[in-house]
N, CA, C and O atoms as a MOPAC input file, in Angstrom:
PM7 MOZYME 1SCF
protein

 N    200.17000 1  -109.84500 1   174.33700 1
 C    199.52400 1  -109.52200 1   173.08300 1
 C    200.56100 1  -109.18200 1   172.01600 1
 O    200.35700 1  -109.57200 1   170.86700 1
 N    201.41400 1  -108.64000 1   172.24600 1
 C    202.52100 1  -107.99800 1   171.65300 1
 C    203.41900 1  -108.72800 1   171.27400 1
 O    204.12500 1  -108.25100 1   170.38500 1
 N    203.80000 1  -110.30200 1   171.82800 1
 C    204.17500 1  -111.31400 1   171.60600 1
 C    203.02500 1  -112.43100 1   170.59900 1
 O    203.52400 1  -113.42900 1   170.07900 1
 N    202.27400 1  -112.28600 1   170.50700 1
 C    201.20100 1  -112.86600 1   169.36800 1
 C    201.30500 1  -112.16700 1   168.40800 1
 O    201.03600 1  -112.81000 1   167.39300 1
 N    201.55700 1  -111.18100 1   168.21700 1
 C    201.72200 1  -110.46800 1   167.37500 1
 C    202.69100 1  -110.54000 1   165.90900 1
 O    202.70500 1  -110.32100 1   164.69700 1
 N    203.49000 1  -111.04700 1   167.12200 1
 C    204.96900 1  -110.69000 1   166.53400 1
 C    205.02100 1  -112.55800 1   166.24400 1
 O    205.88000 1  -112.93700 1   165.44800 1
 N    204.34600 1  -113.35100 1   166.72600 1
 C    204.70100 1  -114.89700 1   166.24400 1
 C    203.60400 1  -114.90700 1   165.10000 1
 O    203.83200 1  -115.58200 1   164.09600 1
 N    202.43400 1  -114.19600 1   165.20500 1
 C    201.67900 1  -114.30200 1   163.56600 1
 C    202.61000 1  -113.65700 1   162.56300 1
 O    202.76700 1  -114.15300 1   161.44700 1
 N    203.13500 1  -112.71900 1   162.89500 1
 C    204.03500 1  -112.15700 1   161.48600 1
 C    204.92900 1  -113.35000 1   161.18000 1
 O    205.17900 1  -114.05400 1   160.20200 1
 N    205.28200 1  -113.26400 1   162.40100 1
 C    206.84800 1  -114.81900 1   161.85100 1
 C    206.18400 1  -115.66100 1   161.22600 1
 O    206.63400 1  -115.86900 1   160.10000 1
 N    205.17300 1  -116.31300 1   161.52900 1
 C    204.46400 1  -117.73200 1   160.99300 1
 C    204.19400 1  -117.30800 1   159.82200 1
 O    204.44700 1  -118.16800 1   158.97900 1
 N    203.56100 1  -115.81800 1   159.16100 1
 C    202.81000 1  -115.67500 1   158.21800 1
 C    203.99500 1  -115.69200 1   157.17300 1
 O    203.70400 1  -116.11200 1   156.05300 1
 N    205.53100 1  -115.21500 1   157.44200 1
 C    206.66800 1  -115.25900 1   156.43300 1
 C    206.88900 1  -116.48800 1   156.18300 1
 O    206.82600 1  -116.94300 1   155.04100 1
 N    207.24700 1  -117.35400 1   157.47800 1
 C    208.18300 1  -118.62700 1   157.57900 1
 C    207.48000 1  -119.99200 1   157.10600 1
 O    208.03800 1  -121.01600 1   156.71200 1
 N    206.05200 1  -119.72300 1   157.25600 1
 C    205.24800 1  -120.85100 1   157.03100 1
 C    203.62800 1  -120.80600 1   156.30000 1
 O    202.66600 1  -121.48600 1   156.65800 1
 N    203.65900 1  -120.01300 1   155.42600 1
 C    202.53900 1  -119.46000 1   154.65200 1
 C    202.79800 1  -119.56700 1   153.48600 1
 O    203.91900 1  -119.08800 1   153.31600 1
 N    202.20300 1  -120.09700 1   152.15300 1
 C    202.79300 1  -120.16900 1   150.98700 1
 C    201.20500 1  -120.16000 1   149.99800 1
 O    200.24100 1  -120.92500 1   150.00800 1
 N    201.61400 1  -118.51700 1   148.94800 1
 C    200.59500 1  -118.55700 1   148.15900 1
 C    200.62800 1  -119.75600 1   146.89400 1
 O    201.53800 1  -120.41100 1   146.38600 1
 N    199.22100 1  -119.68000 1   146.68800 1
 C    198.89000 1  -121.18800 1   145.48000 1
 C    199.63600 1  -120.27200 1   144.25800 1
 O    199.82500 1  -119.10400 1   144.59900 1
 N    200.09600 1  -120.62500 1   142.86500 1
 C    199.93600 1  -120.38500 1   141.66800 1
 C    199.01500 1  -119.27100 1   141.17200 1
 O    197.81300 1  -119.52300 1   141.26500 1
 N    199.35400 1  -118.09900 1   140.66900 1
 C    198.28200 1  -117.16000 1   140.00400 1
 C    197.34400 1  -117.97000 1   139.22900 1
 O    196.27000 1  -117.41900 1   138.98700 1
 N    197.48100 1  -118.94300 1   138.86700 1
 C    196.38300 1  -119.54800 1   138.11900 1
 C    195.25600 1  -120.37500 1   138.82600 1
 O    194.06300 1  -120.36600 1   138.52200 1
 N    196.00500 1  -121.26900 1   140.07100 1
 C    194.94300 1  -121.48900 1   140.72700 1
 C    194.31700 1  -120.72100 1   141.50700 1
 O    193.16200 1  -120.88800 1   141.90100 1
 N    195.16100 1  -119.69200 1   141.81900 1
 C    194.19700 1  -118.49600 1   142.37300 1
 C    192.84800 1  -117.79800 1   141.59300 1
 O    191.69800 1  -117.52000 1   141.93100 1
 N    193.40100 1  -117.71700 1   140.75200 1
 C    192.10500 1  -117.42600 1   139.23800 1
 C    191.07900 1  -118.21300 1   139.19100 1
 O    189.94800 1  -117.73500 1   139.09500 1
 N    191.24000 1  -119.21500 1   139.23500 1
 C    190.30600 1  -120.50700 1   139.31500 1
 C    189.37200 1  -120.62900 1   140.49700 1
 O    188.15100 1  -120.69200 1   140.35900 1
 N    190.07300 1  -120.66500 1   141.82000 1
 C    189.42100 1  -120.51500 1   142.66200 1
 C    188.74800 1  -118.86700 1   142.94700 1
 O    187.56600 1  -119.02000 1   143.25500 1
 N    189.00300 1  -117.85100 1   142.94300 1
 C    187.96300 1  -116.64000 1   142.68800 1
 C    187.09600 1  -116.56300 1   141.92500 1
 O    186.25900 1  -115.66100 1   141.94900 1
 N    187.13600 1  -117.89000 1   140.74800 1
 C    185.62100 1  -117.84100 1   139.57000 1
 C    184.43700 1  -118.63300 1   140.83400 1
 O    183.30000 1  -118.32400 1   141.18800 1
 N    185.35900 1  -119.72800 1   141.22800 1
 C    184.24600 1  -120.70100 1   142.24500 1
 C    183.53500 1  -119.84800 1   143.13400 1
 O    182.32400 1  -119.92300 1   143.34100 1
 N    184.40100 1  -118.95000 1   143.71000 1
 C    184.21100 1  -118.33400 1   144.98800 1
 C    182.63300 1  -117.18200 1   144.48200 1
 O    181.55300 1  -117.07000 1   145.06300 1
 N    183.03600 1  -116.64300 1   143.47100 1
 C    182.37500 1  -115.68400 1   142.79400 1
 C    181.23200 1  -116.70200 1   142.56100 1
 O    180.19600 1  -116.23000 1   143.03100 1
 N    181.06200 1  -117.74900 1   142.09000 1
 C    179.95700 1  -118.47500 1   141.28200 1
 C    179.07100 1  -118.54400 1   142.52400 1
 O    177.99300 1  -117.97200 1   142.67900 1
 N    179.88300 1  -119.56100 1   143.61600 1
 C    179.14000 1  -119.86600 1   144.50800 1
 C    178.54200 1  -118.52300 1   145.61500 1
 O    177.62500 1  -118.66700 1   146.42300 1
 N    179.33500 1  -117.23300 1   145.38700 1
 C    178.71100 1  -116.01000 1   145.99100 1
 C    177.50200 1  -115.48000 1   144.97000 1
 O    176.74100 1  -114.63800 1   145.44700 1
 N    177.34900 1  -115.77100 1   144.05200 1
 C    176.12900 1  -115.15000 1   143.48600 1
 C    175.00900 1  -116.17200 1   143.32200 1
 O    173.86100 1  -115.77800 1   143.12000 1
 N    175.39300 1  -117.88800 1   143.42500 1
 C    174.37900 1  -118.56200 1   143.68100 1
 C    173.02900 1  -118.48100 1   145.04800 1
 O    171.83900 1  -118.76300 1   145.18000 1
 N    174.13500 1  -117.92000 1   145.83300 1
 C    174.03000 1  -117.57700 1   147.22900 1
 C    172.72200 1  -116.40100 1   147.54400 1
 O    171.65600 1  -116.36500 1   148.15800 1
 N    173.32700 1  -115.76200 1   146.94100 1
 C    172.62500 1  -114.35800 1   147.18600 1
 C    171.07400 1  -114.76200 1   146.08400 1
 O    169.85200 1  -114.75400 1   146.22600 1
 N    171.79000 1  -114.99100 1   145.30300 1
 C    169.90600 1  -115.51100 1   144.34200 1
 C    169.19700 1  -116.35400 1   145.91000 1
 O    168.33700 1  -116.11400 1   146.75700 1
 N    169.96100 1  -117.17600 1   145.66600 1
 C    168.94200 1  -118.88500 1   146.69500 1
 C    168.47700 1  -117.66400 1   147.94900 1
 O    167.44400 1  -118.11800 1   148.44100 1
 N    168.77700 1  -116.49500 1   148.55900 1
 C    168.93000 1  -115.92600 1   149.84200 1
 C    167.33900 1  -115.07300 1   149.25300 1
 O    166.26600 1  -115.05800 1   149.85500 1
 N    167.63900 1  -114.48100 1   148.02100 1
 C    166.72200 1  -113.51800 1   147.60300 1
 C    165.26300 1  -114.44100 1   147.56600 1
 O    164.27100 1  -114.35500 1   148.29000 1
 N    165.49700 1  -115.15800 1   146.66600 1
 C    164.14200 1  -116.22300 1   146.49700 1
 C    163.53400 1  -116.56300 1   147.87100 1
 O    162.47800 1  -116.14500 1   148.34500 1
 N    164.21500 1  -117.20900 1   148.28000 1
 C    163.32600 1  -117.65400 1   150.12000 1
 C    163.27400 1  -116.04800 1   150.24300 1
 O    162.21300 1  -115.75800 1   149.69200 1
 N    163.78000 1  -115.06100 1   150.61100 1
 C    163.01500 1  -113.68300 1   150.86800 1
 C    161.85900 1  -113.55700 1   150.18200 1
 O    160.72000 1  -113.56000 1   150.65100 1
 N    162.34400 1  -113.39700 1   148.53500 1
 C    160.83200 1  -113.00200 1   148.25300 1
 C    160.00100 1  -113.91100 1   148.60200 1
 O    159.04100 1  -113.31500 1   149.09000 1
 N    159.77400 1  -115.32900 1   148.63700 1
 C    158.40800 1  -116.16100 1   149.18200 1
 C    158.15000 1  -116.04600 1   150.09100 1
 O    157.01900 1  -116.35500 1   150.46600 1
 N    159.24100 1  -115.44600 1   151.06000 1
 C    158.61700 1  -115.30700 1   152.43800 1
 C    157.36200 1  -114.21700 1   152.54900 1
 O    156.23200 1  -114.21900 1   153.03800 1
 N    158.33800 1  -113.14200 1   151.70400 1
 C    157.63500 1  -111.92000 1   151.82600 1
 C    155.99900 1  -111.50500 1   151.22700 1
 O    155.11300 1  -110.77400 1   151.67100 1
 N    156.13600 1  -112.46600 1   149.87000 1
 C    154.50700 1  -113.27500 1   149.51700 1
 C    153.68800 1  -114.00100 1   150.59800 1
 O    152.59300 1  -113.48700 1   150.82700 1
 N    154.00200 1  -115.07300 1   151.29100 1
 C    153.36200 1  -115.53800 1   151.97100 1
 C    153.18600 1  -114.36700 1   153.38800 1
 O    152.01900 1  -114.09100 1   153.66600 1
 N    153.98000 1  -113.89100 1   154.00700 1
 C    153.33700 1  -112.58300 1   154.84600 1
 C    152.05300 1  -111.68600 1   154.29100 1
 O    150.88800 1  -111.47600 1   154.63100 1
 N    153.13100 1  -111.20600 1   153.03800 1
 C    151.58200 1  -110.51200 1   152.44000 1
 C    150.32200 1  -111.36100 1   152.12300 1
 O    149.17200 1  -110.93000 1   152.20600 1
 N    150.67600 1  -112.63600 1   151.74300 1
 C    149.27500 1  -113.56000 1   151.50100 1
 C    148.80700 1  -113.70300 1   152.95600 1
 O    147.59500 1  -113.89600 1   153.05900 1
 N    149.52200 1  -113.65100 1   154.13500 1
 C    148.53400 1  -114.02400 1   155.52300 1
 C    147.99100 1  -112.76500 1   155.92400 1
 O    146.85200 1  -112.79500 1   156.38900 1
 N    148.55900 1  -111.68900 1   155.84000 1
 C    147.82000 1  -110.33400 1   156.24600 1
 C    146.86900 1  -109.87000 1   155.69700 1
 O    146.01100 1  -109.29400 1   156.36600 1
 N    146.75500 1  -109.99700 1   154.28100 1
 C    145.65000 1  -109.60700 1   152.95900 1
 C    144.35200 1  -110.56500 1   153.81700 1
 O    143.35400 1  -110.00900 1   154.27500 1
 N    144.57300 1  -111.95000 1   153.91200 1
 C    143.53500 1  -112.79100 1   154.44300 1
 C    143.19800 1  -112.92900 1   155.71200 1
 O    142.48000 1  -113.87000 1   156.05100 1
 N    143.75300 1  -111.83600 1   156.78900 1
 C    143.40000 1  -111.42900 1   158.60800 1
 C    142.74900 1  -110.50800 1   158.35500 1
 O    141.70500 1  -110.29500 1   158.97200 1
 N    143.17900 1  -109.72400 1   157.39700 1
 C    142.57200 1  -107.82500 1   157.85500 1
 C    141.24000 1  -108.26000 1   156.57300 1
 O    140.20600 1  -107.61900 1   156.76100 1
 N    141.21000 1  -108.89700 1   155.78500 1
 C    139.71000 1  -109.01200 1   155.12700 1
 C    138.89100 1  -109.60300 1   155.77800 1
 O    137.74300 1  -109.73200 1   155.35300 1

């Protein structure tokens, strides 16, 4: 374990290379866009779900 360890650090110096601050910028707007598209599209199917439950229970228990 202690030897994995120690070859992720090496790899992460010797062979890891950050993008440009700018394309980094760029890609955190996408990341951000597509995380809040997400969470809407997630909310919507919740709430219809949560309508149609309440629409099947309203119409069992009457």
């Amino acid at each position: 374990m202690l030897s994995y360890i120690k070859e992720s650090i090496e790899e992460l110096k010797n062979n890891v290379t950050l993008p440009p601050r700018s394309e980094s910028s760029n890609l955190m707007v996408v990341v951000a866009v597509f995380s809040i598209l997400f969470a809407l599209a997630t909310w919507g199917v919740d709430s219809a779900l949560s309508k149609l439950v309440q629409l099947y229970f309203n119409n069992v228990l009457n």
